[in-house]
ROLOKE-951671 format. One record per residue (C-alpha): chain; residue in one letter; x, y, z. Coordinates in pm, whole numbers. Example, Ala and Ser with C-alpha at 12.3 -4.5 7.8 and 13.67 -1.06 7.14 Angstrom:
! residues 2
  mol  type       u       v       w
    A     a    1230    -450     780
    A     s    1367    -106     714
! end
This chain:
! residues 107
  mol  type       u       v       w
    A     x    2474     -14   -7899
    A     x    2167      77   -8040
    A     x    2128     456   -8069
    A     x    1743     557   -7943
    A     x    1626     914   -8013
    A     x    1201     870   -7987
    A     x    1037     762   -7645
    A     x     795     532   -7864
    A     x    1139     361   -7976
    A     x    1257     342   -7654
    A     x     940     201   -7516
    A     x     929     -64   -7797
    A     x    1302    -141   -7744
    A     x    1200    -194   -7356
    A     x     914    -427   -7443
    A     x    1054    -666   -7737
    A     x    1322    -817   -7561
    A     x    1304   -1008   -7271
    A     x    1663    -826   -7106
    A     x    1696    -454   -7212
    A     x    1995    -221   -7070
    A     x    1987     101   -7155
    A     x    2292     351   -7132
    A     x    2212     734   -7090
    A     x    2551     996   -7168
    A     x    2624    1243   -7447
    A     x    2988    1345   -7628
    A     x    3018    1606   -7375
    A     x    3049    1439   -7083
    A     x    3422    1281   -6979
    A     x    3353     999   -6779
    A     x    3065     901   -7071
    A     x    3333     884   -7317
    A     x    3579     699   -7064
    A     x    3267     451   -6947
    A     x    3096     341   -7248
    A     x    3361     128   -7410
    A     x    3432     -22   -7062
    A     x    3089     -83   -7087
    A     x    3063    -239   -7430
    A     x    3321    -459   -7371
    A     x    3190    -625   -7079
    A     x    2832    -625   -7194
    A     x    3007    -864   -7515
    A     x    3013   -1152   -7234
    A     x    2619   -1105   -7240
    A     x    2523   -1159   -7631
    A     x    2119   -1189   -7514
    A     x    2102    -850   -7378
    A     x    1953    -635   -7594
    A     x    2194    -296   -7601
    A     x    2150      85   -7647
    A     x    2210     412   -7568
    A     x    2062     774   -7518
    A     x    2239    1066   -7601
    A     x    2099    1331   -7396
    A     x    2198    1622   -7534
    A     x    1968    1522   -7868
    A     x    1752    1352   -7657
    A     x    1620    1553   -7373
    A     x    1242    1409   -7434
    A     x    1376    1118   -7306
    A     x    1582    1200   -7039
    A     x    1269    1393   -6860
    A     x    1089    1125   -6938
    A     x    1276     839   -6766
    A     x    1421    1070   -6490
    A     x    1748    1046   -6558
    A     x    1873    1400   -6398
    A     x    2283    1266   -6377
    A     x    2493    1114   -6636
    A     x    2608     847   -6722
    A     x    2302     671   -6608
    A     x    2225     272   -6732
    A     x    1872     129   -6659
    A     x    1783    -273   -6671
    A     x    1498    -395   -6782
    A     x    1366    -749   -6751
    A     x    1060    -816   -6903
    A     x     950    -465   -6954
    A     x    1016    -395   -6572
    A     x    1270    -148   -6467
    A     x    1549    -364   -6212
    A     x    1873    -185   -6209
    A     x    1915     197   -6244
    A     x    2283     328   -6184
    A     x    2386     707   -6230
    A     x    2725     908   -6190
    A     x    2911     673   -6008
    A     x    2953     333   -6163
    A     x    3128      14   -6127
    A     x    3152    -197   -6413
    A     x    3232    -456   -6231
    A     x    2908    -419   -6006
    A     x    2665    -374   -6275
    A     x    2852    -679   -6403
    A     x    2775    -906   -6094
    A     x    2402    -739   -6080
    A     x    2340    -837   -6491
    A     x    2470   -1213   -6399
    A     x    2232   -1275   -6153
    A     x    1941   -1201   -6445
    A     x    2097   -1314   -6694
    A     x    2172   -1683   -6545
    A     x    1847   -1704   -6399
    A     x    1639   -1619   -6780
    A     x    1900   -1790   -7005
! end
C-alpha cells in the first residue's frame, strides 16, 4: 500500500483511479498491526484497486480532514465518490463481499 501523508495527495490518489480504498491506522495501534496484512492479502485478489494507507499518528491533517475519529478505519472510493467507510470493528470478509460487488460491476 501506498503510504499518503498530504491531503492534496490523498485527494489526487482519490480522483486518478477509478476504485480507490484507503486504509487509516498507525504502529501504535494492535488490531492495525494484526488487520493490515489480513487486509493486504485479500485486497491481492483485487489487482485494479488502487491501494494505500494513512498513518495517523504523522498524519493528523488528514485524519480531521476525512473524519476518521476511530482506527483502523478503510474508506472506498468509486469514481471519486466515497461508498464504503468501515471503522474499529472490521470483517475482512465483509469488506471483501462489499469490494466484489464494485469491483465486478466496473471491471
Amino acid at each position: 500500500m501506498k503510504l499518503l501523508e498530504a491531503k492534496e495527495d490523498l485527494e489526487d490518489f482519490i480522483e486518478k483511479d477509478t476504485m480507490a480504498l484507503i486504509y487509516f491506522g498507525s504502529k501504535g495501534c494492535g488490531v492495525c498491526t494484526a488487520l493490515k496484512p489480513k487486509m493486504e492479502e485479500m485486497l491481492e485478489s483485487f489487482p485494479k484497486i488502487a491501494k494505500a494507507q494513512v498513518d495517523v499518528e504523522k498524519s493528523l491533517e488528514l485524519s480531521a480532514a476525512y473524519n476518521i475519529f476511530t482506527i483502523p478505519a478503510i474508506l472506498m472510493y468509486v469514481e471519486g465518490k466515497e461508498v464504503l467507510r468501515e471503522a474499529r470493528y472490521i470483517s475482512v470478509r465483509e469488506i471483501k463481499d462489499k469490494l466484489e460487488r464494485y469491483y465486478n460491476m466496473l471491471f
